[in-house]
KOLPAPA-690546 format. One record per residue (C-alpha): residue number from 1; residue in one letter; x, y, z. Coordinates in steps of 0.001 Angstrom, whole numbers, plus 500000, padded with zeros to 6 digits. Example, Ala and Ser with C-alpha at 12.3 -4.5 7.8 and 13.67 -1.06 7.14 Angstrom:
// residues 2
> 1_A_512300_495500_507800 .
> 2_S_513670_498940_507140 .
//
This chain:
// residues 488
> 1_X_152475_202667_473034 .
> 2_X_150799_201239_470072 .
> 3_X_151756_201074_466986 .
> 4_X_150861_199901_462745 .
> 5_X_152543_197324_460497 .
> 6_X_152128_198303_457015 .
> 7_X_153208_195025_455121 .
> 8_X_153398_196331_451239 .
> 9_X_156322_195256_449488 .
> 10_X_157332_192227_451902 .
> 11_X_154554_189374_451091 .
> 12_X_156133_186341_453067 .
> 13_X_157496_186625_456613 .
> 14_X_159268_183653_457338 .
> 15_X_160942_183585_460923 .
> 16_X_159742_181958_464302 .
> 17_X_156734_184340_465774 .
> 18_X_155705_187752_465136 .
> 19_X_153803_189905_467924 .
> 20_X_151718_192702_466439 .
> 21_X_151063_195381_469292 .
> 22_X_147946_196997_466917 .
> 23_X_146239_196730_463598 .
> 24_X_147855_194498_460694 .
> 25_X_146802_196907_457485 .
> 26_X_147042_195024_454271 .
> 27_X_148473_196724_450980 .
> 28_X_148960_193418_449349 .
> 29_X_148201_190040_449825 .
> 30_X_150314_188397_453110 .
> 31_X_151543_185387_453745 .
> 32_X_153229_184072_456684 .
> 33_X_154668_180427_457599 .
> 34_X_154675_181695_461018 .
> 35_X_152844_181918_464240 .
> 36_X_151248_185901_465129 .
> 37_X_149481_187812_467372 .
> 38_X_147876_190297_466698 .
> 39_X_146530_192790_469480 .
> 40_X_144287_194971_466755 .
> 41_X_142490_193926_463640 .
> 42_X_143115_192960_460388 .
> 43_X_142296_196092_457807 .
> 44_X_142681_197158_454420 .
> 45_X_144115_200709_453545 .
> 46_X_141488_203629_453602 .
> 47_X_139456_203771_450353 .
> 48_X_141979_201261_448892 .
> 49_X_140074_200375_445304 .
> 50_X_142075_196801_445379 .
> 51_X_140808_195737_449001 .
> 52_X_138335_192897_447549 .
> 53_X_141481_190837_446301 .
> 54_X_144300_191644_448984 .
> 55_X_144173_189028_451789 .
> 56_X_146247_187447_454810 .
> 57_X_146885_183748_454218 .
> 58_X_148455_182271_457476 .
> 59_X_149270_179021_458002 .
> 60_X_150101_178934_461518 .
> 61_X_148473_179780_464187 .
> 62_X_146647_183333_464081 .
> 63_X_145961_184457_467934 .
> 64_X_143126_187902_468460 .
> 65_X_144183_189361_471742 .
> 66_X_142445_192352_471422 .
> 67_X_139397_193366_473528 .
> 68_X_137482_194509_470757 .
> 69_X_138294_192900_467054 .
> 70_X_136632_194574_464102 .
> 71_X_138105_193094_460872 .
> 72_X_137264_194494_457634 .
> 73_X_135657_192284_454813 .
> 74_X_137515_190180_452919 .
> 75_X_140952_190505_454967 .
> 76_X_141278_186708_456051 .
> 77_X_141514_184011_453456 .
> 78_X_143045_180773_454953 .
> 79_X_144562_180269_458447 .
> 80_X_145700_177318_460138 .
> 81_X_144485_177906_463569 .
> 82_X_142798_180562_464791 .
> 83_X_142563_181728_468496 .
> 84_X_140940_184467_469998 .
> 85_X_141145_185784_473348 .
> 86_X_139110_189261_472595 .
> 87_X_136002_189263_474299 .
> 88_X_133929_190220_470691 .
> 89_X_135557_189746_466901 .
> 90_X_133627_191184_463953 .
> 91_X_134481_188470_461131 .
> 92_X_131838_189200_458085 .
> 93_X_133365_187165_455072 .
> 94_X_133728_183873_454224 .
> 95_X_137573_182185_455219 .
> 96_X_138913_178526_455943 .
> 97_X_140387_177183_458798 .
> 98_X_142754_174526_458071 .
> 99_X_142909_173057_461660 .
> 100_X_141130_174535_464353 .
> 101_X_139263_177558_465170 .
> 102_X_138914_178427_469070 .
> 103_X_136718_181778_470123 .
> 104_X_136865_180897_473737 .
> 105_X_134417_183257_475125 .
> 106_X_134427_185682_472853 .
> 107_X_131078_186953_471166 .
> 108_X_131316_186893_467152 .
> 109_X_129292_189188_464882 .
> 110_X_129160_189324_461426 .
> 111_X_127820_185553_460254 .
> 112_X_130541_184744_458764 .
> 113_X_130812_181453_456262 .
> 114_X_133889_179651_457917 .
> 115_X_135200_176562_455606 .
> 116_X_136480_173813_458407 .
> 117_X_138112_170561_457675 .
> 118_X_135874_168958_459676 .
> 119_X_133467_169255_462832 .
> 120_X_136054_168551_465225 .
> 121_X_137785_171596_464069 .
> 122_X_135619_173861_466023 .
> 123_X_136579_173857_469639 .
> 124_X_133524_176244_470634 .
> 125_X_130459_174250_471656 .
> 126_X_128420_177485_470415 .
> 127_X_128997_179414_467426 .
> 128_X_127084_181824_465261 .
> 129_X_128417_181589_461827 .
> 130_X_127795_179729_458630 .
> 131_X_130248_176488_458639 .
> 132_X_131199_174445_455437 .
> 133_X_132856_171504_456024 .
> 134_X_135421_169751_453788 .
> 135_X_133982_166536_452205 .
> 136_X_137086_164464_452013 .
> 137_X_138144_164816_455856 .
> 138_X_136639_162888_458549 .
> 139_X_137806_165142_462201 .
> 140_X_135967_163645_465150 .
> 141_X_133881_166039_466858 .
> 142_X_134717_165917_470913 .
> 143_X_131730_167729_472446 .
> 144_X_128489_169229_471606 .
> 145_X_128305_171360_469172 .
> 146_X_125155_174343_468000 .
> 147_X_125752_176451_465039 .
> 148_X_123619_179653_465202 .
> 149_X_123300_179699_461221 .
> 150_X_123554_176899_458471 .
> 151_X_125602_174135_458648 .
> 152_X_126970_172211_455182 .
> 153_X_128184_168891_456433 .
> 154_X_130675_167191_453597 .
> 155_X_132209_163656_455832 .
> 156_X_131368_163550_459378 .
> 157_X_131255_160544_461764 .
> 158_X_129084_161352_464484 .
> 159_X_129525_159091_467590 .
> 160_X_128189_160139_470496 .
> 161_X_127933_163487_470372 .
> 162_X_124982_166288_469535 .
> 163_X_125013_168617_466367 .
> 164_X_122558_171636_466682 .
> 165_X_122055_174035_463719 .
> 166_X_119165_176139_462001 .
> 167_X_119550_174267_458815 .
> 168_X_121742_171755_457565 .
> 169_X_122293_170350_453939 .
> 170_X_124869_166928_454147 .
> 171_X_126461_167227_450526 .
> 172_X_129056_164101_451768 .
> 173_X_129277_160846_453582 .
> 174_X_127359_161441_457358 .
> 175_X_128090_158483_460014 .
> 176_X_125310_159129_462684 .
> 177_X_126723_156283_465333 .
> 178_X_125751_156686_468232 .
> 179_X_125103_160694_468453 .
> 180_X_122262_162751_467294 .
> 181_X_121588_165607_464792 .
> 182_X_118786_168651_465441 .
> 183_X_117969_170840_462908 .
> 184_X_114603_173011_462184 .
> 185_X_115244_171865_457920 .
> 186_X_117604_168980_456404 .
> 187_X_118726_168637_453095 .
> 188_X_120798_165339_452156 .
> 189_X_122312_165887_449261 .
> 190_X_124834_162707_450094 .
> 191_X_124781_159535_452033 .
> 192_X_122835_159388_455302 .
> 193_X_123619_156575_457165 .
> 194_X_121662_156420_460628 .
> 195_X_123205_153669_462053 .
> 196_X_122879_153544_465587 .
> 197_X_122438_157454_465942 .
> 198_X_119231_159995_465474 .
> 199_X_118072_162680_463502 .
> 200_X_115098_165267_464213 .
> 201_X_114000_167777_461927 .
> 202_X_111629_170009_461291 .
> 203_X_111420_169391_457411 .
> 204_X_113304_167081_455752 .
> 205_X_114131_166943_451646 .
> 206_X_116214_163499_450195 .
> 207_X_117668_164015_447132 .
> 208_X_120096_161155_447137 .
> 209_X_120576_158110_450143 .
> 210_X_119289_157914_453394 .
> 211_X_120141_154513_455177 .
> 212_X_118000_154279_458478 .
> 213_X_120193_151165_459605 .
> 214_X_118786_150698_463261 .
> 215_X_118443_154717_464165 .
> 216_X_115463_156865_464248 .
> 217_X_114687_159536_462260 .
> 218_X_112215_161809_463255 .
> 219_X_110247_164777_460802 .
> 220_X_108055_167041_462575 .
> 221_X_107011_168221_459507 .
> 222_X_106647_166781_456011 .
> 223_X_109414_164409_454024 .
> 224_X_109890_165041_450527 .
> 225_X_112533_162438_448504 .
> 226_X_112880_162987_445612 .
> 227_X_114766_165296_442883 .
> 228_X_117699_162767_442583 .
> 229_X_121412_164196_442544 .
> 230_X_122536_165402_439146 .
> 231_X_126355_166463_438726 .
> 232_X_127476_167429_434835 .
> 233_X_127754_163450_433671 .
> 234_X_125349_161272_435905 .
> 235_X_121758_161908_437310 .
> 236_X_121494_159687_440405 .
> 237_X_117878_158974_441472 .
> 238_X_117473_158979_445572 .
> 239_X_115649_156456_447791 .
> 240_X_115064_155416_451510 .
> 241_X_116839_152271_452400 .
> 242_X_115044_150327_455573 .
> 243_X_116985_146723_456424 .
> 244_X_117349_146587_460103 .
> 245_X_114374_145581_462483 .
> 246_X_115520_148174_465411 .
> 247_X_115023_151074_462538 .
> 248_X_112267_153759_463002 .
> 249_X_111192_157037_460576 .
> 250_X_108623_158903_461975 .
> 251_X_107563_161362_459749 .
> 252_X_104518_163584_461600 .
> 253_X_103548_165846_458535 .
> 254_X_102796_164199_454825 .
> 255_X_105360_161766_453120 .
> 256_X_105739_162601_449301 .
> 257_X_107864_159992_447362 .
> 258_X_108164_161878_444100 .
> 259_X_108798_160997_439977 .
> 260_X_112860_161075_440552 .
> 261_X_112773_158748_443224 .
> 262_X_114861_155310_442723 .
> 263_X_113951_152068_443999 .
> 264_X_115213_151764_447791 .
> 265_X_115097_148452_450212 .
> 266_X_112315_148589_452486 .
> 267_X_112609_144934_453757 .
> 268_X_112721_145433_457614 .
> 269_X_111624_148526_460226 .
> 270_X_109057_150462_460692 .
> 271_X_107880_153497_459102 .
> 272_X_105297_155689_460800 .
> 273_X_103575_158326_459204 .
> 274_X_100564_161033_460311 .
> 275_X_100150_162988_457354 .
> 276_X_099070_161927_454318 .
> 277_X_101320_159890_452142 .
> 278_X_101780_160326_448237 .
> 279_X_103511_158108_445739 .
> 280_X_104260_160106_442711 .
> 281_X_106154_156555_441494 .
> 282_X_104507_153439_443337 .
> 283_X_107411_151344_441651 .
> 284_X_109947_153161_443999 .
> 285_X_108292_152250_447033 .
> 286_X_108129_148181_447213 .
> 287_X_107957_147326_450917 .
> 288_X_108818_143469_451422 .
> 289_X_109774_141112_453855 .
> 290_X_109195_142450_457793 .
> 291_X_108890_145700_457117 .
> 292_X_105762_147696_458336 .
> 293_X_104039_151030_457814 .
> 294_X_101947_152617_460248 .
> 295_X_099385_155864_459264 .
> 296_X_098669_156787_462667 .
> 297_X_097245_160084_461537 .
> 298_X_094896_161583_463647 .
> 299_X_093135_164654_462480 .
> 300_X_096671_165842_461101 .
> 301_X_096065_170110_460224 .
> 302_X_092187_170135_460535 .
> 303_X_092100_167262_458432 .
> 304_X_089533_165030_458798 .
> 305_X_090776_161546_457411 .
> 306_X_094311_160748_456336 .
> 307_X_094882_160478_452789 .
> 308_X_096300_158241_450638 .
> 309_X_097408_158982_447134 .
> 310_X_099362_156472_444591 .
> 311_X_099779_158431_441226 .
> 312_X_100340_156323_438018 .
> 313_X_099504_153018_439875 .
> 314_X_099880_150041_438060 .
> 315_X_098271_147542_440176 .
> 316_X_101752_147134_442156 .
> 317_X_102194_146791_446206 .
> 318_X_103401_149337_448127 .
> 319_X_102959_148240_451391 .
> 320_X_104089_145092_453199 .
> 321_X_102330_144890_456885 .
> 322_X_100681_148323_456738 .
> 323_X_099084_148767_460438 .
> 324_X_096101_151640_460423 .
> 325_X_094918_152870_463864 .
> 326_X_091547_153824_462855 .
> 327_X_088853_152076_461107 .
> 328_X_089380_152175_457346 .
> 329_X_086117_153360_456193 .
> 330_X_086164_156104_458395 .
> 331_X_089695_157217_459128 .
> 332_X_091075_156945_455749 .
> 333_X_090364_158211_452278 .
> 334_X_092220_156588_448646 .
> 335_X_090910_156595_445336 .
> 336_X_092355_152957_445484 .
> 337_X_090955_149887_447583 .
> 338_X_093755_149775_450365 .
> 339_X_093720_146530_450631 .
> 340_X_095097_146380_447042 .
> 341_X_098384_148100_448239 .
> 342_X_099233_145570_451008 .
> 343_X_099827_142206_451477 .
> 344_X_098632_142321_455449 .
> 345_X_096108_144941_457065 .
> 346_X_096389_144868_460986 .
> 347_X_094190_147103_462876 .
> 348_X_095766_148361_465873 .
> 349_X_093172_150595_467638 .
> 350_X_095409_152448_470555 .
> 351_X_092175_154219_471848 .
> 352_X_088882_151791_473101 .
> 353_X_087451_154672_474591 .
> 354_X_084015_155433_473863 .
> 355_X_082790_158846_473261 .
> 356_X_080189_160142_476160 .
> 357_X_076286_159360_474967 .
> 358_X_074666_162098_473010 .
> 359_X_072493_164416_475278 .
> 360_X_069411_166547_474438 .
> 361_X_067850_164798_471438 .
> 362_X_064623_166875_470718 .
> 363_X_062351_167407_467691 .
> 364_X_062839_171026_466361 .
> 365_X_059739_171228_463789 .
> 366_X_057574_168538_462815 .
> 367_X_055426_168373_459386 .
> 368_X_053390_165979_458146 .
> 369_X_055981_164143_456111 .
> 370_X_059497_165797_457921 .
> 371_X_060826_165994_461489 .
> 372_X_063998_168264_462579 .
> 373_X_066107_167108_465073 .
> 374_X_068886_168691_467144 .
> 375_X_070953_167356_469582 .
> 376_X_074209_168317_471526 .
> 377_X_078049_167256_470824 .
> 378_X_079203_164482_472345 .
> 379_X_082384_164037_474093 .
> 380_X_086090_162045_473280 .
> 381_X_089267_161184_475146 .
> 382_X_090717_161703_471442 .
> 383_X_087827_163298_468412 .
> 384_X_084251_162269_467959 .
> 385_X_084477_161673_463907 .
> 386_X_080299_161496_463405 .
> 387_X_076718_160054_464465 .
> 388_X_074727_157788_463355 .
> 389_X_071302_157885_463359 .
> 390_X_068675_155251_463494 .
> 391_X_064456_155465_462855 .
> 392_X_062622_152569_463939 .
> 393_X_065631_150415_464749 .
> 394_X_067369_151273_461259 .
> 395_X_070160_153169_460428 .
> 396_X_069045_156163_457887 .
> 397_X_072086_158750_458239 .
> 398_X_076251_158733_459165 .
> 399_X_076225_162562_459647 .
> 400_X_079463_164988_461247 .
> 401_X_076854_167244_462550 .
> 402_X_074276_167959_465135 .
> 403_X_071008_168737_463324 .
> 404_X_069179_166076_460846 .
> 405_X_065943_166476_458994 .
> 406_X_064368_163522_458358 .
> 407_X_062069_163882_455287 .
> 408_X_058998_161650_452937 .
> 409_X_057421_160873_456159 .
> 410_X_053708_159634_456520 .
> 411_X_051317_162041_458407 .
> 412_X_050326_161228_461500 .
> 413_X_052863_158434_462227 .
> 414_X_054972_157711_465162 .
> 415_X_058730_157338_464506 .
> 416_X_061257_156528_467308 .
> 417_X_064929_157908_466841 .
> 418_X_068358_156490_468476 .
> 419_X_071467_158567_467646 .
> 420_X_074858_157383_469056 .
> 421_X_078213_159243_468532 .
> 422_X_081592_157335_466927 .
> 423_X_085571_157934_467195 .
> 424_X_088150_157625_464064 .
> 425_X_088435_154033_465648 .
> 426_X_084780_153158_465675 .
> 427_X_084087_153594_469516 .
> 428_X_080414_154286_470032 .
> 429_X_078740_155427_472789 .
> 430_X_077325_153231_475081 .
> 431_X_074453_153918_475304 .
> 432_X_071842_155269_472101 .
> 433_X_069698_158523_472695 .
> 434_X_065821_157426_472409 .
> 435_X_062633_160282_471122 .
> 436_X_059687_159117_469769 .
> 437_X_058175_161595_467335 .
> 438_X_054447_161859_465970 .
> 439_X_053925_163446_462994 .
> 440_X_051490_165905_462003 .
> 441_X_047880_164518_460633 .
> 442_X_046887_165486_457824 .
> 443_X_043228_166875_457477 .
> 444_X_042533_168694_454033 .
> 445_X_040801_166586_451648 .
> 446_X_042023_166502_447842 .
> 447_X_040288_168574_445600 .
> 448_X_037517_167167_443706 .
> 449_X_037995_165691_440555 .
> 450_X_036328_167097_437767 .
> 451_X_034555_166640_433988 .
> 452_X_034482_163235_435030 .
> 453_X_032898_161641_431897 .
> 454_X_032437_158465_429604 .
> 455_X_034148_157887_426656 .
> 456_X_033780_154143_425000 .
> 457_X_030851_151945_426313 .
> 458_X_030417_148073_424951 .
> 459_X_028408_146065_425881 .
> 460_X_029628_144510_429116 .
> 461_X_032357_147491_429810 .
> 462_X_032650_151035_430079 .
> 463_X_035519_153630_429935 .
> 464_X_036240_156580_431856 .
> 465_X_038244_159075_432402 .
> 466_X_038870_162658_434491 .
> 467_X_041180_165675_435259 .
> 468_X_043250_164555_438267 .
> 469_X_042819_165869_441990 .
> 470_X_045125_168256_443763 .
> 471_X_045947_167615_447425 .
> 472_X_048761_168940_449874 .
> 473_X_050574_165910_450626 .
> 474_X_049960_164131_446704 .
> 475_X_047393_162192_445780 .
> 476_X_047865_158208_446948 .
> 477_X_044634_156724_445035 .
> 478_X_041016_156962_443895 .
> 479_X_038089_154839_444823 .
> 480_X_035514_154585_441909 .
> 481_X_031788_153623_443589 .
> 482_X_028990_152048_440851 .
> 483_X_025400_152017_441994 .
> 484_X_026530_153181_445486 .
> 485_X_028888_151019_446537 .
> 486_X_032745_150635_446095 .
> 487_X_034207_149321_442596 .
> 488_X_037483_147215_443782 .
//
């Protein structure tokens, strides 16, 4: 049969185990030195007006062996351990676990916030809750772990092992050895060290230290650092710290190094980025000795050159070695001469391809001073980027389209036109795309001039003057004839 424990005028329970057959309903808070389980849930009186501040505090080991455990809010404060054998729990407020927490197989609802000591606390390799972890206790994690929510990370040495969550913010000291963190947005609010270990993200915001060491880090989106720490005495600015050749940030959206941003050590690795990059504060961002920065962009979001903006520059480096993929003039585009922000430039073109030769070059409507051409797309293992077009052997347009109109012509002139299609790395096709064009003549006369008439005479010269022709095309000269023939 199964029974109730009212516990309201007895607050401690101090003896060697205590086995509750059904619910544990609170009337005031409970605390117990000893070990229970507990076959129902933890409640609160009906339409008890005090529930919100009457809570069980157990520190020992709290066992759920129910089938079924629906706890009310606000019933569990602090436990030691916590084991449950139900096959579902409902746990919907926020409680600490001293020790270790271990839901087996059972399926937990309610998103709880559960305050660990540390990652190694939770013996579940899966668990959908909100976790906060203590930031003065390192507790190894032993396995994989995924949190189905967010995950606050406060001292954590990470050394072989894989931490999963939806979003994590590291407000302590994070070793990342040898293991590897995954999260869709980070937020390091502490120290980052990389070590030997990885981190991929989706979005990632620094507001205080990230040391790459010789890991990788990896942003599928954009990288913001900046908005340094501030706590109610110090504001502590936060920087990216690159010393070790084997280190790697890859940052596939746009790099923003922002106003609060301190000076970091960028003396050795690589960083890669295909977004654009902005420097809000170019003196925070002083790359030196072998380290190198690669903007392997390629037509990041639509966009159609990778950008490069240094706000407030003061005629200071940035870059070190800073390797660019595509040619400059056409892959790039700074207000500032790159080549003022480096000390090296190497070109490192990945793709020699050349795009296929342009097809179908044809005159569309010819005039006697213009000619319309058309002609159709060409073809590239990675983008075609533009044409160029040529008239008589010279180059008279860079255009991103497929029509040109080619204007101030003479009349009745042949013109011969070569177009030839480019890459982002300055691949052309092989071959150009010949038409030879004639323009129209032209047949209509000017108009006559008229009250042609003289206006000084001397005695070996004489003045004239008239109202100027009209004529289609313009009027290119007159010839003046005395006595017949042709006054030159």
């Amino acid at each position: 049969m199964r029974f109730i424990i009212i516990i309201s005028k007895t607050n401690e329970v101090d003896n060697s185990k205590i086995d509750i057959r059904g619910n544990l309903i609170l009337e005031s808070c409970w605390h117990s030195y000893i070990d229970v389980n507990l076959d129902g849930s933890i409640l609160h009186r009906e339409n008890d007006k005090y529930a919100k501040y009457i809570e069980a505090y157990i520190y020992a080991i709290l066992t759920f062996n129910g089938e079924k455990v629906n706890n009310d809010k606000n019933t569990i404060a602090e436990v030691d351990t916590m084991i449950v054998n139900s096959t579902e729990i409902t746990l919907e407020d926020e409680f600490c676990v001293r020790e270790e927490i271990d839901l087996k197989d059972a399926k937990l609802k309610g998103q709880p916030l559960i305050k660990v000591q540390g990652l190694g606390s939770i013996k579940n390799e899966i668990i959908e809750a909100d976790i906060q972890q203590d930031n003065s206790v390192i507790k190894k994690l032993e396995h994989n772990l995924c949190v189905k929510g967010k995950l606050e990370m406060g001292y954590v040495q990470l050394d072989r092992y894989t931490v999963k969550a939806d979003s994590i913010t590291n407000i302590g000291t994070t070793y990342v050895n040898d293991g590897e963190i995954i999260s869709e947005n980070f937020v390091n609010q502490g120290y980052l060290n990389m070590n030997n270990g990885s981190l991929e993200t989706d979005n990632i915001i620094n507001k205080y230290i990230i040391n790459a060491e010789s890991g990788q880090l990896i942003c599928n989106g954009n990288m913001i650092i900046d908005s340094g720490y501030e706590d109610k005495n110090n504001v502590y600015s936060c920087s990216l710290n690159m010393d070790n050749e084997q280190g790697y940030v890859l940052v596939k959206g746009d790099l923003h190094i922002g106003t609060k941003t301190g000076t970091g050590t960028l003396s050795a690795g690589t960083l890669e980025v295909k977004g654009d990059f902005i420097c809000d504060k170019p003196e925070s961002f002083c790359a030196t000795g072998t380290h190198k920065t690669i903007l392997s962009g390629n037509n990041n979001e639509g966009k159609l050159r990778q950008k490069i903006t240094v706000n407030n520059y003061r005629n200071s480096q940035l870059f070190n070695v800073l390797v660019i993929t595509k040619a400059l003039e056409k892959g790039y585009e700074s207000d500032i001469d790159i080549n003022r922000l480096c000390s090296v430039i190497v070109r490192d073109y990945d793709d020699k391809e050349n795009p296929s030769d342009v097809e179908n070059l044809a005159a569309t409507e010819i005039t006697m001073d213009t000619i319309s051409l058309k002609f159709d797309e060409a073809a590239d293992n990675m983008e075609v980027c533009g044409y160029y077009l040529y008239r008589d052997g010279e180059l008279i347009a860079d255009i991103n389209n497929t029509t040109y109109k080619d204007i101030d012509l003479m009349p009745g002139t042949d013109y011969t036109y070569e177009v030839c299609a480019y890459d982002y790395c300055d691949n052309k096709s092989t071959n150009r795309t010949l038409l030879t064009v004639t323009t129209e003549g032209d047949n209509e006369p000017p108009t006559i001039p008229y009250r042609f008439s003289i206006y000084k005479r001397t005695g070996s010269s004489v003045s004239m003057s008239w109202y100027a022709s009209t004529d289609n095309l313009g009027v290119d000269r007159y010839e003046i004839y005395r006595n017949g023939k042709e006054n030159r």
